[in-house]
gemmi code that builds the backbone of each chain (N, CA, C; Angstrom):
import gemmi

chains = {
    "A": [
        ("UNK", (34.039, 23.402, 75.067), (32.678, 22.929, 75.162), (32.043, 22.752, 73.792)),
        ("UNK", (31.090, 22.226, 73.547), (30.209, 22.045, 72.450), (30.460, 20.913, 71.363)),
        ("UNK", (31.416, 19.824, 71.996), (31.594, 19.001, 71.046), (30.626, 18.038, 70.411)),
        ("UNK", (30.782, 17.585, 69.420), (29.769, 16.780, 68.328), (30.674, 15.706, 67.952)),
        ("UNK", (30.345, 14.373, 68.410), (31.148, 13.292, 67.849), (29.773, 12.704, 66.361)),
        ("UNK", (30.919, 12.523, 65.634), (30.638, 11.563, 64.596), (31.333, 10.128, 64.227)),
        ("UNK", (30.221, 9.047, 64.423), (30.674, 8.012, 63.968), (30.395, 7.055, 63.228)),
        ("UNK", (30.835, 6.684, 62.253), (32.290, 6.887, 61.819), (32.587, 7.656, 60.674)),
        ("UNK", (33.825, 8.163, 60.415), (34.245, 8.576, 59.702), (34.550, 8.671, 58.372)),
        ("UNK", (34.463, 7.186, 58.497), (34.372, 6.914, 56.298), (33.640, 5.409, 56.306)),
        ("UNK", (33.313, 5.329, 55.598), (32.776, 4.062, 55.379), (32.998, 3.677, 53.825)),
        ("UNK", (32.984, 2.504, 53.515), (33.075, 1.951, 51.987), (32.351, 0.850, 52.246)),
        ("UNK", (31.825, 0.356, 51.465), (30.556, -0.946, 51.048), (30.145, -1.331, 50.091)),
        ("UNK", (29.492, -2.609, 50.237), (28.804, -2.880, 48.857), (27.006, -2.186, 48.329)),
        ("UNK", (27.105, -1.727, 46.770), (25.518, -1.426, 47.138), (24.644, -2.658, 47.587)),
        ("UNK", (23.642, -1.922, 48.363), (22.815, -2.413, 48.669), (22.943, -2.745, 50.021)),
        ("UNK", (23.896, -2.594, 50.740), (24.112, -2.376, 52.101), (23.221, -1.542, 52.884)),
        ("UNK", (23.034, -1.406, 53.679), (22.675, -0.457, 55.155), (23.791, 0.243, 55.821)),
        ("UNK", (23.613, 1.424, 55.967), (24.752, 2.020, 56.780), (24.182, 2.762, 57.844)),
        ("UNK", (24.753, 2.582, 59.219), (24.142, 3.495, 60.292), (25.676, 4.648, 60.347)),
        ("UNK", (24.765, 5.893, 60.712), (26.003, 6.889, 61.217), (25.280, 7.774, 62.753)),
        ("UNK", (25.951, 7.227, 63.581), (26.173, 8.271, 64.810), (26.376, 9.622, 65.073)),
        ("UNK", (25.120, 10.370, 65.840), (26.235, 11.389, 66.000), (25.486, 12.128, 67.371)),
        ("UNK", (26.771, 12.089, 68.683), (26.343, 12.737, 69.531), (26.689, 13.848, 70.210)),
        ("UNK", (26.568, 14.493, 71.141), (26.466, 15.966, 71.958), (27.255, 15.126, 73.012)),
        ("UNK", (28.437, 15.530, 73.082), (29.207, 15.051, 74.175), (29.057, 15.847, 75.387)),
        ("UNK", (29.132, 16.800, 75.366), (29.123, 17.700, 76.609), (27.705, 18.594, 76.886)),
        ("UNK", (26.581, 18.494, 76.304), (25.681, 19.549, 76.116), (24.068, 18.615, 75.804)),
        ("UNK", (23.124, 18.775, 75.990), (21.806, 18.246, 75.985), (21.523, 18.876, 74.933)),
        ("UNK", (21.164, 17.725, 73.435), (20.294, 18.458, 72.327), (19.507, 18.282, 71.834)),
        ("UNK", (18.015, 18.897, 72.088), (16.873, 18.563, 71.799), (17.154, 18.325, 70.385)),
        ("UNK", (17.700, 19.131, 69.460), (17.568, 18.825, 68.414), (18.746, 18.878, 67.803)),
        ("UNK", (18.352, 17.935, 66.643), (20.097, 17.921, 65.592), (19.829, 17.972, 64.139)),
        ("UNK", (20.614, 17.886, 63.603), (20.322, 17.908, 62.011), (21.114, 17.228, 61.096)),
        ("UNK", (21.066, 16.765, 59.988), (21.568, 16.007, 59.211), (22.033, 16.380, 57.959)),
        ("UNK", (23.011, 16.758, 57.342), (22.960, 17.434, 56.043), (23.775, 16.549, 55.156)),
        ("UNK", (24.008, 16.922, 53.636), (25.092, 15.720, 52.862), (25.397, 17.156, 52.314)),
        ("UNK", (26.883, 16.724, 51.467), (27.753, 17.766, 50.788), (28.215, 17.133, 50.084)),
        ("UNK", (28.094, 17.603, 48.514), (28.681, 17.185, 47.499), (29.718, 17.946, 47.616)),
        ("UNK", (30.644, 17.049, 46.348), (32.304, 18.271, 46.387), (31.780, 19.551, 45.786)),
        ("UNK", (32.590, 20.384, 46.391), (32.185, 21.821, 45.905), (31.216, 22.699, 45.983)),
        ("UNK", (30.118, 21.988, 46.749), (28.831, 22.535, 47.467), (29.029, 22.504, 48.685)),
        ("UNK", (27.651, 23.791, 48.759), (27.607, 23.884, 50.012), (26.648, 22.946, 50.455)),
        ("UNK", (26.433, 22.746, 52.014), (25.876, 21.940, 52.922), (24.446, 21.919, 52.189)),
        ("UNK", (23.612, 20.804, 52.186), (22.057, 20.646, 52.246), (21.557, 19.786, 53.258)),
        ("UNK", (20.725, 20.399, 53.934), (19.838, 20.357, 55.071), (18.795, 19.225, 54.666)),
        ("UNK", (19.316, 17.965, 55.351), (17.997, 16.610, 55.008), (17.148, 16.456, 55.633)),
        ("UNK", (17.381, 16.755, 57.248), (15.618, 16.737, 58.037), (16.639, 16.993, 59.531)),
        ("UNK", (15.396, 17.520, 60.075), (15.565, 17.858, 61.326), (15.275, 16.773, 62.437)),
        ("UNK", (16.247, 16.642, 63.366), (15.674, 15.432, 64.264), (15.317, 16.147, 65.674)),
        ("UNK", (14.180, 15.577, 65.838), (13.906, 16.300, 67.213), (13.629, 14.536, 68.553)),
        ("UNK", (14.595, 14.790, 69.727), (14.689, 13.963, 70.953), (13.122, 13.642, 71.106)),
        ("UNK", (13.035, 12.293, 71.079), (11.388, 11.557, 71.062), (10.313, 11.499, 70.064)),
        ("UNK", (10.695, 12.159, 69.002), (9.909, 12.786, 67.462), (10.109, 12.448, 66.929)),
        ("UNK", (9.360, 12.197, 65.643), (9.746, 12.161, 64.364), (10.547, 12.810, 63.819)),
        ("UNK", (11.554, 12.705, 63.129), (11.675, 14.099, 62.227), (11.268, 14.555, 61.287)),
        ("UNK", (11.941, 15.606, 60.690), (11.113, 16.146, 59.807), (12.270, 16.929, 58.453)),
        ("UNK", (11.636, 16.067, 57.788), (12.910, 16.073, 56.523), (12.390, 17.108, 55.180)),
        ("UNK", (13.392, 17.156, 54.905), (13.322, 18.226, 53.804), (12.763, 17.807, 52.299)),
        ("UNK", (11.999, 18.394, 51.508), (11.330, 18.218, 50.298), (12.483, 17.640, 49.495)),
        ("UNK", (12.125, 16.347, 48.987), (13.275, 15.455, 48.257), (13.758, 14.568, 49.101)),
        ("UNK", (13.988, 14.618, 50.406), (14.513, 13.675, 50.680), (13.372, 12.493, 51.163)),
        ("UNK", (13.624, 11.181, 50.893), (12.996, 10.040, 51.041), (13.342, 9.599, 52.341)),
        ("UNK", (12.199, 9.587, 52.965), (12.146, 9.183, 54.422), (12.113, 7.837, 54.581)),
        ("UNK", (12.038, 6.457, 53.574), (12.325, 5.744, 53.686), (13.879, 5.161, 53.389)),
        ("UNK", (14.080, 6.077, 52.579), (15.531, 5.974, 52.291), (16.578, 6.049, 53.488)),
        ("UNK", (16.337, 7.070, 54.251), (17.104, 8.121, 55.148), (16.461, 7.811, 56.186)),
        ("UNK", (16.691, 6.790, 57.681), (15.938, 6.952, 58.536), (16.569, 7.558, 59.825)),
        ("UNK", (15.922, 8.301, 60.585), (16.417, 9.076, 61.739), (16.110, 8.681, 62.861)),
        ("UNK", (16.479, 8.421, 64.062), (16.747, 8.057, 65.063), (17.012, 9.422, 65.844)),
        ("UNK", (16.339, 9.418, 67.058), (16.570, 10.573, 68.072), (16.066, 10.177, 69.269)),
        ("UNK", (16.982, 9.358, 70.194), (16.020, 7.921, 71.000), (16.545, 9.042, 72.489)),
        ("UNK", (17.657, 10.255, 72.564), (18.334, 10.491, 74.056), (18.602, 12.182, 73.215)),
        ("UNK", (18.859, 12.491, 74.697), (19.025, 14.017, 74.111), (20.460, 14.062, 73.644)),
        ("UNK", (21.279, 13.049, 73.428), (22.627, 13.322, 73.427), (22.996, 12.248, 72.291)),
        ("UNK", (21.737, 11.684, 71.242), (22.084, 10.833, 70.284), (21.111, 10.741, 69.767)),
        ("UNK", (21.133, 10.745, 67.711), (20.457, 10.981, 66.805), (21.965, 10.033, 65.575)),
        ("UNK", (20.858, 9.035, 65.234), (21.327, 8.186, 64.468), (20.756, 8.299, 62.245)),
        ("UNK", (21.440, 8.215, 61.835), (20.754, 8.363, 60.343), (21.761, 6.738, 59.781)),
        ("UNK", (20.024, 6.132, 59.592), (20.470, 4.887, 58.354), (19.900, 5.266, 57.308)),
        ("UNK", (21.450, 4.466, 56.549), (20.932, 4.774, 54.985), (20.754, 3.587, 54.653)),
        ("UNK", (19.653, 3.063, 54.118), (18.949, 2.369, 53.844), (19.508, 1.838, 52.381)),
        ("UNK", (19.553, 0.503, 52.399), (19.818, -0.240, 50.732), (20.672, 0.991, 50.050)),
        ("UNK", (22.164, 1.147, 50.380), (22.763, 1.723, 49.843), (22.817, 1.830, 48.296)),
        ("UNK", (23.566, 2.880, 47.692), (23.455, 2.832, 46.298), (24.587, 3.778, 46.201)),
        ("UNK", (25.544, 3.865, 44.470), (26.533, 4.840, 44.760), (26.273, 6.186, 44.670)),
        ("UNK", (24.861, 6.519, 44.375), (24.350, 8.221, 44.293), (24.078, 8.369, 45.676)),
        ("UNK", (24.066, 7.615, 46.423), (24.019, 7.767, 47.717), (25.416, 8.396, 48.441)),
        ("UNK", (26.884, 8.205, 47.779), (28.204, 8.421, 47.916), (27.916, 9.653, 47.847)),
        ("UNK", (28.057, 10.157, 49.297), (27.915, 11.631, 49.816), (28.907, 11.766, 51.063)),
        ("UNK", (29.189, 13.319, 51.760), (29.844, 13.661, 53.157), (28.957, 13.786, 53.801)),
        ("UNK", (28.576, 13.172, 54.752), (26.967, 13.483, 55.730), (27.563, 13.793, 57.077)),
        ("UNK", (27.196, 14.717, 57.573), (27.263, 15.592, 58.434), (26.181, 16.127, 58.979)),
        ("UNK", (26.302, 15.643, 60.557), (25.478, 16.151, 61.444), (25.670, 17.330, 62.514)),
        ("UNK", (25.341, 18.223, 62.790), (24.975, 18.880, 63.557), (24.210, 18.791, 64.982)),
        ("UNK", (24.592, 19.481, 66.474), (23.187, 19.797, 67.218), (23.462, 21.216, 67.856)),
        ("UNK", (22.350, 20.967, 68.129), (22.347, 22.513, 68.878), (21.951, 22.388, 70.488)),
        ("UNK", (22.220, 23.228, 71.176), (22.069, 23.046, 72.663), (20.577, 23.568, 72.733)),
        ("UNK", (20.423, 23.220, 74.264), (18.543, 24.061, 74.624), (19.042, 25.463, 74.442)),
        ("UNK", (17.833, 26.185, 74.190), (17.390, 27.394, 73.792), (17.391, 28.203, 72.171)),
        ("UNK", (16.570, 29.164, 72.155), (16.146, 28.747, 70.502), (17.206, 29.327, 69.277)),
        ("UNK", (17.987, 30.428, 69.822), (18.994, 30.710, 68.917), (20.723, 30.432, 69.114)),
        ("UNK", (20.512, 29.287, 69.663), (21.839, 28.589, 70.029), (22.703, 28.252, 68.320)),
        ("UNK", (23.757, 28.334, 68.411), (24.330, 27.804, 67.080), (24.492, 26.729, 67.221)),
        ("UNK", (24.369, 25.792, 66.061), (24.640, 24.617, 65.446), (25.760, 24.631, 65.605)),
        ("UNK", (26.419, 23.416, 66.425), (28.003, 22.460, 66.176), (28.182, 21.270, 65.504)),
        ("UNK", (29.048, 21.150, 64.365), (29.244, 19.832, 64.142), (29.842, 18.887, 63.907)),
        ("UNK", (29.471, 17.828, 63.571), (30.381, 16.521, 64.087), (31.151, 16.621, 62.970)),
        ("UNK", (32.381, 15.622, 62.564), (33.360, 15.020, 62.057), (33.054, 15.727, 60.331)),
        ("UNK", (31.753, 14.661, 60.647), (30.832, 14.201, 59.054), (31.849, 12.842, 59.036)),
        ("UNK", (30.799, 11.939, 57.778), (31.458, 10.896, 57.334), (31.386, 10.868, 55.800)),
        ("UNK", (32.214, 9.974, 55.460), (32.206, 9.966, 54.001), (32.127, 8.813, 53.552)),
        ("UNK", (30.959, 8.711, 52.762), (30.083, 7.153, 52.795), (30.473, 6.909, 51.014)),
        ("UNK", (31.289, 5.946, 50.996), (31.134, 5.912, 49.331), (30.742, 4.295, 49.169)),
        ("UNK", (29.866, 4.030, 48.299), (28.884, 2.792, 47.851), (29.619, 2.115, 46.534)),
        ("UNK", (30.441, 0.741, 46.699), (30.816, 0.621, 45.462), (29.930, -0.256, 44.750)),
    ],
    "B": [
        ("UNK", (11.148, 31.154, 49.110), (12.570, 31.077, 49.124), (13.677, 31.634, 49.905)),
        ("UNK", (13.950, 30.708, 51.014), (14.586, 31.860, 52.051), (16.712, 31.527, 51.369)),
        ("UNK", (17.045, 32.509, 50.525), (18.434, 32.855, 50.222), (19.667, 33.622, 50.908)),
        ("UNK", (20.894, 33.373, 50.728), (21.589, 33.343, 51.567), (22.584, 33.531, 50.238)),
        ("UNK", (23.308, 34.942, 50.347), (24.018, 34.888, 49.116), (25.742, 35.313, 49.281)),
        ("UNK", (26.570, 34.898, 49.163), (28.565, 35.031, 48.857), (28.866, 34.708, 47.377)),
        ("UNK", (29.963, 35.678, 47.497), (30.739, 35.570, 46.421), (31.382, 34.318, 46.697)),
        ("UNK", (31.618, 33.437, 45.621), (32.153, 32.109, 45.809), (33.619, 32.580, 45.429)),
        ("UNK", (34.338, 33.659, 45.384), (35.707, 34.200, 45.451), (36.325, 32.998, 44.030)),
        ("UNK", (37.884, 32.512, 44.263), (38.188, 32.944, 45.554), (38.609, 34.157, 45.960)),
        ("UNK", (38.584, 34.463, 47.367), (39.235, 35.335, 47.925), (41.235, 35.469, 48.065)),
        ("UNK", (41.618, 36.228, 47.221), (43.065, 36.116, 47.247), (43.864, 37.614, 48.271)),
        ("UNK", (44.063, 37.076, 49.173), (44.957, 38.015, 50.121), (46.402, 37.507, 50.451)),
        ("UNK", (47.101, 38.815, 50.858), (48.310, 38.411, 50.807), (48.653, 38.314, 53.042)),
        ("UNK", (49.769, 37.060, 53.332), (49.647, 36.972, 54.998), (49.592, 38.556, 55.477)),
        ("UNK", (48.787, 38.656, 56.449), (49.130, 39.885, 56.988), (48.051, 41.169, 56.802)),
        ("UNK", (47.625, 40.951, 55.690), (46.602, 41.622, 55.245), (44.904, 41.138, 56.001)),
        ("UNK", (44.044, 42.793, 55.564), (42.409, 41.697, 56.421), (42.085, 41.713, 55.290)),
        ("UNK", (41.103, 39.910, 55.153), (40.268, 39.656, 54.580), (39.186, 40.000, 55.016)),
        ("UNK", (37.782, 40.481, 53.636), (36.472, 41.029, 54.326), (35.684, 40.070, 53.514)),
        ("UNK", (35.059, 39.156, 54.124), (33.745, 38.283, 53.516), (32.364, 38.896, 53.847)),
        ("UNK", (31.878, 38.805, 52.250), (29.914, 39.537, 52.440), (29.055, 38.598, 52.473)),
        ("UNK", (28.097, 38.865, 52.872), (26.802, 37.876, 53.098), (25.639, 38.735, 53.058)),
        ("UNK", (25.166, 38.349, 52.139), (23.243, 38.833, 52.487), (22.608, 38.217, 52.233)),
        ("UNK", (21.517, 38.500, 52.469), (20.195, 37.334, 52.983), (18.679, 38.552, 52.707)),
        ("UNK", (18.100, 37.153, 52.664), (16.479, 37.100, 51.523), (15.671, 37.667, 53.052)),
        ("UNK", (15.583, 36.998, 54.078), (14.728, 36.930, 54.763), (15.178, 38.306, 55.788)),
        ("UNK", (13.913, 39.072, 55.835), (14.067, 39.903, 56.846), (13.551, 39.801, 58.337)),
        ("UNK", (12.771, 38.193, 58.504), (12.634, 37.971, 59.992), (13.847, 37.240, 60.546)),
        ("UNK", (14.752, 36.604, 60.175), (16.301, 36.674, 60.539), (16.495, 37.256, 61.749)),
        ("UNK", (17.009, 36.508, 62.830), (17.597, 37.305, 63.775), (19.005, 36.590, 64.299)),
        ("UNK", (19.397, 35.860, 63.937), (20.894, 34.990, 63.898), (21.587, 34.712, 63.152)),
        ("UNK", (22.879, 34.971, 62.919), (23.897, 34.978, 62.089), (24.897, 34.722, 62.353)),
        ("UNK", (25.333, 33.370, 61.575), (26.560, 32.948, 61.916), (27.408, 32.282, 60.719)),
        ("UNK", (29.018, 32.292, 60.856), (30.068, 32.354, 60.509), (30.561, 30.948, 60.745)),
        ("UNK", (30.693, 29.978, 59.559), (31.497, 28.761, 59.816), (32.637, 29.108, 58.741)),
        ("UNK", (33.764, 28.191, 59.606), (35.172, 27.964, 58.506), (35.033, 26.517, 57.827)),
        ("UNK", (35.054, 26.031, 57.121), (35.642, 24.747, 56.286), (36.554, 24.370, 55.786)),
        ("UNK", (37.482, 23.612, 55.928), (38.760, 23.349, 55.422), (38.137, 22.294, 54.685)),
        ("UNK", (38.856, 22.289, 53.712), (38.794, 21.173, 52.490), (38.925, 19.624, 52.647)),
        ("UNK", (37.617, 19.021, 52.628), (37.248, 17.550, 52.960), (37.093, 17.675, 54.528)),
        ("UNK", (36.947, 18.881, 55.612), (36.446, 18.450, 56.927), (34.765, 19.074, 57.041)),
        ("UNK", (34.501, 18.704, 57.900), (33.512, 20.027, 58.562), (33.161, 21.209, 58.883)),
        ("UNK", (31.932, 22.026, 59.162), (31.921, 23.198, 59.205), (32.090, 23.490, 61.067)),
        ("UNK", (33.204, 24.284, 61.346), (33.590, 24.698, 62.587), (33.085, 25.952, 62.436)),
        ("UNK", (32.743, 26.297, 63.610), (31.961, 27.856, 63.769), (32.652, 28.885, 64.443)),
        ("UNK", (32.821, 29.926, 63.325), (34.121, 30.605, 63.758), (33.449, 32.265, 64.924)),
        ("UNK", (32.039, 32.717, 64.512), (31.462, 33.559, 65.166), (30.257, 33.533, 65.051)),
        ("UNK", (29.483, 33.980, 65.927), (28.068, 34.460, 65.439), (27.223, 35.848, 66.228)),
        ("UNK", (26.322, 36.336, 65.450), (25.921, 37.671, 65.640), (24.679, 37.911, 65.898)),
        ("UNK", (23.879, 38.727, 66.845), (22.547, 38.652, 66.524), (21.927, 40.487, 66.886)),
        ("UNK", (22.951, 40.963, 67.200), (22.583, 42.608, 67.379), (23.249, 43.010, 66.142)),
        ("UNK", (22.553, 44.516, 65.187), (22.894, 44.958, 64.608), (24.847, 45.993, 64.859)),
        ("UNK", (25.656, 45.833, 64.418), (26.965, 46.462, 64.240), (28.136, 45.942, 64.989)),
        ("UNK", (28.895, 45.654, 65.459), (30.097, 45.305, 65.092), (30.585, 43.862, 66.368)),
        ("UNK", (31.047, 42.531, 65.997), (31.505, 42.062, 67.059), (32.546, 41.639, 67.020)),
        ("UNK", (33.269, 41.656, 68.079), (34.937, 41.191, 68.048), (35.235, 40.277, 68.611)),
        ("UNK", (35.967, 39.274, 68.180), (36.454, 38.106, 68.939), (38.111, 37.718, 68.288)),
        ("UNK", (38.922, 38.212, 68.621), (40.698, 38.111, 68.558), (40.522, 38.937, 66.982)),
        ("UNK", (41.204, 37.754, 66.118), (41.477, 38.801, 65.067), (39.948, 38.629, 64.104)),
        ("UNK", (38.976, 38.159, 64.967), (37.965, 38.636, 63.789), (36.440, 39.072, 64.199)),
        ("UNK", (35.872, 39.996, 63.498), (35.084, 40.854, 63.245), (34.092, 40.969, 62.508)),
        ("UNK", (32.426, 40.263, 63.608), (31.447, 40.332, 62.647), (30.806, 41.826, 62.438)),
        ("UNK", (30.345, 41.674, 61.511), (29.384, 42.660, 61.121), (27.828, 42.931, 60.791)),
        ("UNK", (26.755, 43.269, 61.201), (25.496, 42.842, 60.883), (24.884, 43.898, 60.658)),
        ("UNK", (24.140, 44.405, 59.654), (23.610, 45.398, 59.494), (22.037, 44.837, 58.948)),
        ("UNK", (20.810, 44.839, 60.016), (19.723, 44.370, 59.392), (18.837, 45.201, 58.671)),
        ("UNK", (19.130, 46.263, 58.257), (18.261, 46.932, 57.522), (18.376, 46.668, 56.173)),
        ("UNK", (19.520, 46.444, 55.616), (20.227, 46.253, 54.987), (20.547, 44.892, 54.228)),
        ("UNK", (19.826, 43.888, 55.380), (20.258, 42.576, 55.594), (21.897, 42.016, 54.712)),
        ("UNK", (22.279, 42.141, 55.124), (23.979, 42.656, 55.346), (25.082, 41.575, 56.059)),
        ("UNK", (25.524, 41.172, 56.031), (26.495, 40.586, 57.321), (27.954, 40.255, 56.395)),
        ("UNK", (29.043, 40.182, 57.317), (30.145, 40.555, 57.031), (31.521, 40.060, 58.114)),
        ("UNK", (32.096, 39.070, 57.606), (32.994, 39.057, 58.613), (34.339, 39.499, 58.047)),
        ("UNK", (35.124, 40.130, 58.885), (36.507, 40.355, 58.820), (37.495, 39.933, 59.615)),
        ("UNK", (38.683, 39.398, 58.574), (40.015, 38.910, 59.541), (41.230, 39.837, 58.979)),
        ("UNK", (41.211, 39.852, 60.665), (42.731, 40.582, 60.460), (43.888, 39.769, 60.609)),
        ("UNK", (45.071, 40.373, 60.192), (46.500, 39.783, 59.788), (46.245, 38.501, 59.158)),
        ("UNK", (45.884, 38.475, 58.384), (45.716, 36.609, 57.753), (46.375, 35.862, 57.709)),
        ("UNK", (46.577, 35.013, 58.201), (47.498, 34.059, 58.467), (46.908, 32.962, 57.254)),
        ("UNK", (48.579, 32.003, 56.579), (47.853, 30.889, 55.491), (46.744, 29.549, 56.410)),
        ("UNK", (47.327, 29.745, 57.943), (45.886, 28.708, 58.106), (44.717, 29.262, 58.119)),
        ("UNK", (44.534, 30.861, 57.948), (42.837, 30.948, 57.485), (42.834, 30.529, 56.100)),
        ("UNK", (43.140, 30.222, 54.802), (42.541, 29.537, 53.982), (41.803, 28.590, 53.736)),
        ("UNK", (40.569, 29.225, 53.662), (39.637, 27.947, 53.822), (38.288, 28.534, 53.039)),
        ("UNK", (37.232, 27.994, 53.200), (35.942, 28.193, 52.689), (35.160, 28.352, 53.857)),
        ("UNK", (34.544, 29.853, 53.769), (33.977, 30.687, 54.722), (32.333, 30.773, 54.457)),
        ("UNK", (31.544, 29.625, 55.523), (30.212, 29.912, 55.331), (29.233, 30.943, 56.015)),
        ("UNK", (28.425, 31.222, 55.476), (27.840, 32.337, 55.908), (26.480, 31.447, 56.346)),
        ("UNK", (25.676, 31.612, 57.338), (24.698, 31.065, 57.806), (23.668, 31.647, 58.506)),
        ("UNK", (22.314, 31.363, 57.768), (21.053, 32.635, 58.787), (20.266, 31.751, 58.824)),
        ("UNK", (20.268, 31.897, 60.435), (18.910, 31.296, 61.395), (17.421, 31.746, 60.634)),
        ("UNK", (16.775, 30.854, 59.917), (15.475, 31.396, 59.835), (14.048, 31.819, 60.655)),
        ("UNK", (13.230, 32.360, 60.512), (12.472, 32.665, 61.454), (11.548, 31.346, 62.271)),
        ("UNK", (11.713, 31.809, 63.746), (10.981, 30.279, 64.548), (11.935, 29.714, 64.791)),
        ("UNK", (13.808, 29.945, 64.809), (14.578, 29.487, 65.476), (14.515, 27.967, 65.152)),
        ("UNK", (14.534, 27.686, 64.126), (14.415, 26.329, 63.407), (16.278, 25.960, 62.834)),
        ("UNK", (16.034, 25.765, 61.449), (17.025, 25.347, 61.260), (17.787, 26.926, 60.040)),
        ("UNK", (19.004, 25.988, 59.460), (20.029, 27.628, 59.269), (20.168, 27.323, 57.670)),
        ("UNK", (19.833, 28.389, 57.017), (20.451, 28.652, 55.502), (21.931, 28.808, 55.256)),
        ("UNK", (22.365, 28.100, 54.604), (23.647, 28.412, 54.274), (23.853, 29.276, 52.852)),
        ("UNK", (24.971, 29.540, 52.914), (25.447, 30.153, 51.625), (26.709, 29.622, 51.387)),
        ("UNK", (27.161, 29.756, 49.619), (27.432, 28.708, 49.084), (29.292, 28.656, 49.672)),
        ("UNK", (29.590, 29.954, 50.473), (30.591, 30.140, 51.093), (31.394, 30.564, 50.035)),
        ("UNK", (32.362, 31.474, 50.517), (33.721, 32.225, 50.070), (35.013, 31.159, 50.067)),
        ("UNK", (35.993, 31.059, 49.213), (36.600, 30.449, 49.094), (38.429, 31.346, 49.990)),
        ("UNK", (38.931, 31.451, 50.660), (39.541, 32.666, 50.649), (40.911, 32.268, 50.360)),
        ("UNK", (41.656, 32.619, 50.124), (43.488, 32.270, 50.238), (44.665, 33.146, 50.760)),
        ("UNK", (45.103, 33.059, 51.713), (46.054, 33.577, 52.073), (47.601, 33.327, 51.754)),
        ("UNK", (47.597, 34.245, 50.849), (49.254, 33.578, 50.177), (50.612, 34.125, 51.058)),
        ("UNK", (51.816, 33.403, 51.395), (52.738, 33.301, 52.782), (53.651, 34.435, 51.877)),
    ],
}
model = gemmi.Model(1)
for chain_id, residues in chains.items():
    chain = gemmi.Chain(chain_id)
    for i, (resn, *xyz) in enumerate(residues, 1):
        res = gemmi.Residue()
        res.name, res.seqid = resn, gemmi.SeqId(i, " ")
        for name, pos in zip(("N", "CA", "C"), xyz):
            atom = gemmi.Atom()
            atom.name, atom.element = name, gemmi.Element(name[0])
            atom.pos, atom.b_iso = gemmi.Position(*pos), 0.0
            res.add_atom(atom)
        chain.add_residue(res)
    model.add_chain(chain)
structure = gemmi.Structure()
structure.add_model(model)
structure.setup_entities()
């Protein structure tokens, strides 16, 4: 139980592209999900929280026009990256969590978006 | 500043032996704690999680939570080389929102 699809998995492009990445709750209803990027050798950072019918709500630094979130079903939360760039060449990885409030976070694949 | 702190190791054990990973944490309204594995270039898979103070078991591994202390601790026994990996440590902040990580343990199990 608790699977998290991510899609897709790698991407390569030109800057200045748009990239959408998927990511859903296959088996489980999730009000909410989350979005993080990982540089090599770091740990995870937390970009904004998506909440099913909401806005989300993103973390200090990150550009909400840059980064847009999607949370249209309880079982899908979308992040475009907007006018790609290669500092944008990150592992983005999403997360959700099931109903109730101290459920753990599962997560997807992640993808690995590099901007040439 | 809610912190979340590991030794970034690595951790060097030999197969067979238990590895013990530490974790402590800033915040004392914390009431969830959890344990992801990472293998190198995948995702974080979630190997346990804890939310009563002292000991939980699940096959060969063993959380630990001590909140007075703010404390947490997982242990594996017999190590096998597919536990080598990078071991995150993760606390639910208060309001059941979203999770602090730490910068994770690196561990190695040599065959």
């Amino acid at each position: 139980g608790a699977v998290v699809s991510q899609h897709p998995s790698w991407v390569i492009c030109k800057s200045g592209t748009s990239v959408k990445i998927e990511c859903r709750s296959l088996d489980f209803q999730a009000t909410t999900m989350f979005w993080y990027r990982q540089f090599p050798k770091q740990s995870l950072m937390l970009m904004a929280t998506s909440n099913e019918g909401s806005k989300a709500t993103y973390e200090q630094g990150v550009e909400k026009d840059k980064f847009l979130i999607n949370h249209a079903s309880l079982t899908l939360s979308t992040l475009t990256v907007t006018s790609a760039h290669p500092e944008d060449s990150s592992f983005y990885i999403c997360s959700a969590r099931d109903i109730g409030g101290d459920q753990p976070q599962h997560f997807g694949d992640g993808t690995r978006l590099s901007i040439l | 500043q809610k912190e979340v702190e590991q030794n970034s190791g690595p951790l060097s054990v030999p197969e067979g032996a238990i590895a013990s990973l530490n974790c402590t944490y800033s915040d004392r309204g914390s009431q969830s704690f959890f344990w992801y594995r990472q293998y190198s270039g995948k995702s974080p898979e979630l190997i346990m999680f804890i939310y009563s103070n002292g000991d939980k078991e699940d096959g060969r591994f063993t959380a630990q939570l001590n909140k007075a202390s703010q404390y947490v601790s997982l242990l594996i026994r017999d190590s096998q080389p597919s536990d080598s990996a990078t071991y995150l440590c993760a606390v639910m902040n208060s309001g059941y929102s979203t999770l602090t990580f730490g910068k994770g343990t690196m561990l190695l199990v040599s065959p």
